[in-house]
Each structure stands twice: as structure tokens, then as C-alpha cells.
C-alpha positions in Angstrom: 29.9 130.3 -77.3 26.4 129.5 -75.6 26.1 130.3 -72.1 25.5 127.5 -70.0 21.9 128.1 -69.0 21.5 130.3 -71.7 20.0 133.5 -71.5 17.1 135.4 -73.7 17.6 138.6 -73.1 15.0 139.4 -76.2 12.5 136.9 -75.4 9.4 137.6 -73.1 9.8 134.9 -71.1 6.2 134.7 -69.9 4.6 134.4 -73.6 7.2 131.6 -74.4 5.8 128.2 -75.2 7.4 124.9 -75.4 5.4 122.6 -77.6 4.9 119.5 -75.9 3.3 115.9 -77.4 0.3 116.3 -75.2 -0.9 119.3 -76.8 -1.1 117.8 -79.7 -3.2 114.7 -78.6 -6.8 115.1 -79.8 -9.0 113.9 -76.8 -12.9 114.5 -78.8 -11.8 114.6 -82.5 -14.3 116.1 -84.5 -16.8 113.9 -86.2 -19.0 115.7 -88.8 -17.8 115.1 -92.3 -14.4 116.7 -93.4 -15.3 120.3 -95.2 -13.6 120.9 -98.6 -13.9 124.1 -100.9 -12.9 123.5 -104.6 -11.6 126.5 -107.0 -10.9 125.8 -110.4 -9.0 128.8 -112.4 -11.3 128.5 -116.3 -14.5 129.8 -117.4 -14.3 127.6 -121.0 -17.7 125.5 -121.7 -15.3 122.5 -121.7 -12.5 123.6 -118.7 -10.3 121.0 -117.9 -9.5 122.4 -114.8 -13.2 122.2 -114.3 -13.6 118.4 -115.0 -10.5 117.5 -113.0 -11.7 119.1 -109.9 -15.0 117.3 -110.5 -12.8 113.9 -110.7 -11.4 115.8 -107.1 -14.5 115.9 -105.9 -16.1 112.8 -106.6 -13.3 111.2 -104.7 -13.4 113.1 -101.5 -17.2 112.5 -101.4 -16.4 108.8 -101.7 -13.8 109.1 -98.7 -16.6 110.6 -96.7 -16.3 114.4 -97.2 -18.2 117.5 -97.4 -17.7 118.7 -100.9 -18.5 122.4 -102.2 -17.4 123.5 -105.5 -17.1 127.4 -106.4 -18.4 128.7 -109.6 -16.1 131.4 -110.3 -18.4 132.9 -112.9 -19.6 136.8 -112.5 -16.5 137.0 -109.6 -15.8 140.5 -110.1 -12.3 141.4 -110.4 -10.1 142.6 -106.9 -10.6 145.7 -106.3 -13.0 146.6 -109.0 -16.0 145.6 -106.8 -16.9 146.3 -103.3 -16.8 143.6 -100.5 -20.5 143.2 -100.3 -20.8 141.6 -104.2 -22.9 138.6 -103.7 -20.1 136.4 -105.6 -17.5 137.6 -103.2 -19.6 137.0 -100.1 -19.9 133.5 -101.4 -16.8 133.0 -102.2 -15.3 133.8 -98.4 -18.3 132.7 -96.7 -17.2 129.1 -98.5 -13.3 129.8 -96.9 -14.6 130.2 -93.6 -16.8 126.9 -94.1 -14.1 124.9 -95.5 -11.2 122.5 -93.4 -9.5 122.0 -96.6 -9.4 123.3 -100.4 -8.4 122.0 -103.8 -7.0 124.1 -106.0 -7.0 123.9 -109.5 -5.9 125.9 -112.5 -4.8 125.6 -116.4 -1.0 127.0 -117.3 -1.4 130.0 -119.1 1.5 131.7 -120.4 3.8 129.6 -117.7 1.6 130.9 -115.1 -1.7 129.8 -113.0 -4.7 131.9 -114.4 -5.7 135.5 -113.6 -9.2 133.5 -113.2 -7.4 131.3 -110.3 -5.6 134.1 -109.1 -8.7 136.7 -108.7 -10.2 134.0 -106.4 -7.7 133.9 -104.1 -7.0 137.7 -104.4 -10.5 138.1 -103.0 -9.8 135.7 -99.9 -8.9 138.0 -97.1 -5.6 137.4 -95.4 -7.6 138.1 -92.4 -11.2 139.5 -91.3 -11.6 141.4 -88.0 -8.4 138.9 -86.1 -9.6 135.9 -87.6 -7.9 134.2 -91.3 -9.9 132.4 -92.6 -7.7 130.4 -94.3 -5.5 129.8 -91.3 -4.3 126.4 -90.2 -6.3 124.6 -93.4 -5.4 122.2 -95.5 -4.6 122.5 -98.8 -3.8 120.5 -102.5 -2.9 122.1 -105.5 -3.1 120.7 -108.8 -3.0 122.1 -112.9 -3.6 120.8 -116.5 -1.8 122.0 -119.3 -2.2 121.6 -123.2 1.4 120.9 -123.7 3.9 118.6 -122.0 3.7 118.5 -118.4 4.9 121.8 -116.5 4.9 122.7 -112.6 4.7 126.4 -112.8 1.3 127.2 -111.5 1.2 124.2 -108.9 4.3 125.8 -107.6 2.7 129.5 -107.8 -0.5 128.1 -105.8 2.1 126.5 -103.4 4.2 129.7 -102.6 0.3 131.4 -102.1 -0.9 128.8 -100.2 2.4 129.5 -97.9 1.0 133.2 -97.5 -2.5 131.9 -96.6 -0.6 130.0 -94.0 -2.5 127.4 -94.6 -0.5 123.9 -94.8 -0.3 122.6 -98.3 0.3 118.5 -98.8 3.6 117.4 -100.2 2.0 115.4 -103.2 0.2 117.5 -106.3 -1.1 116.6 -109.8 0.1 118.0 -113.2 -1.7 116.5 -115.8 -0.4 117.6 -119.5 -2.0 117.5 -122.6 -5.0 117.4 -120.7 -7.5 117.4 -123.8 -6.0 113.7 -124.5 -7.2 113.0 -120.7 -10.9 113.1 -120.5 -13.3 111.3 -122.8 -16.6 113.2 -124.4 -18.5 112.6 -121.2 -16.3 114.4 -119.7 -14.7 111.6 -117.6 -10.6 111.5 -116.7 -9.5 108.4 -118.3 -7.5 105.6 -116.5 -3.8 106.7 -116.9 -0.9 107.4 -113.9 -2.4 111.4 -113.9 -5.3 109.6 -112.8 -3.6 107.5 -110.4 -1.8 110.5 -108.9 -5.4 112.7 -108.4 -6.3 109.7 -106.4 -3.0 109.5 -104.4 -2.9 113.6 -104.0 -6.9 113.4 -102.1 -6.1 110.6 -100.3 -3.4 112.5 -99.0 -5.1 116.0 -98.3 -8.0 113.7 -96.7 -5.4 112.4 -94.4 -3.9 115.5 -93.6 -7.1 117.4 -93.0 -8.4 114.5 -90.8 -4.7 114.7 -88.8 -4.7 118.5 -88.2 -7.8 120.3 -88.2 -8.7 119.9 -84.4 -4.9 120.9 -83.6 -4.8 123.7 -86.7 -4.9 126.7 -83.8 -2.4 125.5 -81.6 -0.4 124.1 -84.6 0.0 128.3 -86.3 -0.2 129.7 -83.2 2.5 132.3 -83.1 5.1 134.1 -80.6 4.9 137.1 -82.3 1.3 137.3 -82.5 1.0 136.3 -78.6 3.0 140.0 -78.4 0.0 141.4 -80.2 -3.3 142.9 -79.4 -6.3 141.2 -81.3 -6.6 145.0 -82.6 -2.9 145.6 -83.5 -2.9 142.0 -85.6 -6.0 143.1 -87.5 -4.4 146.1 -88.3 -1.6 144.1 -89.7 -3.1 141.6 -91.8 -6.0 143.7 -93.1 -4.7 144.6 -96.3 -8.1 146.2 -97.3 -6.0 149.7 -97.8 -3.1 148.8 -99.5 
């Protein structure tokens, strides 16, 4: 039975905090153009993960945004180059830069793409105190060369989740992807097509929504308990 006023005898009282609606009332919204990063998980001459996150792209820019797209050619793999690589300082310099990402990636072998997964393996979960992935926005999306399969939008989804970053509800799975796009390499109109619109409209929405709240929105009890130093020790995974 609860005790009536209840009592938190494991709680530090004084780093408690009780959202409240005004907190989450933007008073100077930002007004520069919304910043998205694009990854796409294929190095082919004719990727389709490639040309549907140009199709991405091409609608965000229309909607206003900021649009960068990585090349994720020469990205060494983890571990097998140092920090300082010029590909993987682009790449995180970009995650920094970005409010929101697309992420994009065949189904290989019922799976998202060691080429998808090497990019995000070479995002930091944190550097110094600071994530850079924190708090962004994020929209996942695949092609297949079979019938239509969910396995590497839900893969990027349960990453996404460990990047903390706050993936939209709607995604894109577009199968048999080389009937899709004609030789220009242009998505044809079909509902696949349909849903890539719906799925940026969406992440434009959300990143427009929270990214002037995204710090008080994953701000955390636990890591109120913590020094800057002790949560740097924490997230830097640079050892393991």
C-alpha cells in the first residue's frame, strides 16, 4: 500500500524534476533552416539505397531544409583506423551539424548492411560529455530486391534507440526496388513513393517540434547524479 504522502527514500529529492507544460513552450524558436544528415548503407554504381535517399533529399530541400548527404566511400572500417581519418572526421563533424538524419540501407542477408552499420559504428555515443546524436531526430528507411521485408528498418530503429535520438513512427520499405526507379534514376510514382513523402513530412515536423526542447526533453535523473567527467567516462566507449 502507498503511503499517503508518499515517501522516496531512494530519491535525491533536490535533483528531482517535475516536467511542467511551460518548459516545453518554445519562446524564440529557431529559425535557420532545419539541418539534416543523410547515410545510405551501398557502395554499387547504381545503389538503390543511394537514389532513394536522393528522392529524401530532394523533398526535405523542398520543405525548406538544410540537406547534407554522406558519401560513405573510403570510410574505413571501426576500429581499423584511428579517429583522426579524414572520412571519419567528416562523418561526425556532419552528426554534430545535423538536427535530424535519414537513414537508409539495402537488406542484405535479412539484415541492414555492414556498409550502414560501419557508419554508425563510427558515430560516437558520446565525445568529451556531449552525444552528438542526442535528442535528434531521426527516419529510417530500406529497399530490398525481394518482397517487402522490415528487418533492417527495425535494426536502424533499435540503434537509433541507443543513439537516444527520437526516431518517427512512420518508415519506408520499398521492395523489389530495381522495378522502382526509371533509367534516370528517378523513383517512380507508386504508394512506396507516396510513403517516402509521408515518412519526410513527418521527420520535418518532428524535427521542427523538438529540436529547441531536444535537451530538456533527454535530460536525465541519473545523469543529473553524475559528474560531466563520470558521464564521459561512461558513454566513451573508445576502450571497449
Amino acid at each position: 500500500m502507498i503511503e499517503n504522502p508518499p515517501t522516496f527514500p531512494a530519491l535525491d529529492t533536490t535533483l528531482f524534476d517535475v516536467p511542467t507544460h511551460d518548459r516545453l513552450v518554445v519562446r524564440e524558436p529557431s529559425l535557420h533552416q532545419p539541418r539534416f544528415l543523410m547515410l545510405y548503407g551501398s557502395l554499387r554504381e547504381r545503389s538503390y539505397s543511394h537514389l532513394l535517399t536522393l528522392e529524401a533529399a530532394r523533398l526535405l530541400e523542398a520543405m525548406g531544409g538544410d540537406v547534407k548527404l554522406f558519401d560513405p566511400t573510403g570510410l574505413p572500417l571501426p576500429d581499423s583506423a584511428p579517429d583522426s581519418d579524414p572520412k571519419v572526421l567528416e562523418l561526425r563533424k556532419l552528426a554534430q551539424w545535423a538536427e535530424g538524419m535519414v537513414w537508409t540501407s539495402p537488406e542484405r542477408h535479412g539484415a541492414m548492411t555492414g556498409i550502414m552499420k560501419a557508419q554508425i559504428d563510427w558515430i560516437p555515443l558520446a565525445l568529451g560529455a556531449v552525444r552528438p546524436t542526442q535528442g535528434k531526430t531521426l527516419a529510417v528507411m530500406e529497399v530490398s530486391g525481394g518482397s517487402q521485408s522490415f528487418n533492417a528498418v527495425n535494426q536502424m530503429r533499435v540503434l537509433g534507440r541507443w543513439m537516444r535520438m527520437l526516431t518517427i513512427p512512420n518508415q519506408s520499405s520499398v521492395a523489389k526496388a530495381f522495378l522502382e526507379f526509371d533509367e534516370a534514376g528517378r523513383m517512380k510514382p507508386s504508394a512506396y513513393y507516396d510513403r517516402v513523402v509521408d515518412v519526410m513530412e513527418e521527420l520535418f515536423k518532428f524535427t521542427l517540434l523538438t529540436r529547441d526542447l531536444a535537451p530538456y526533453l533527454v535530460d536525465r535523473y541519473s545523469e543529473r547524479k553524475e559528474s560531466a567527467a563520470e558521464l564521459s567516462k561512461r558513454v566513451n566507449q573508445n576502450t571497449i
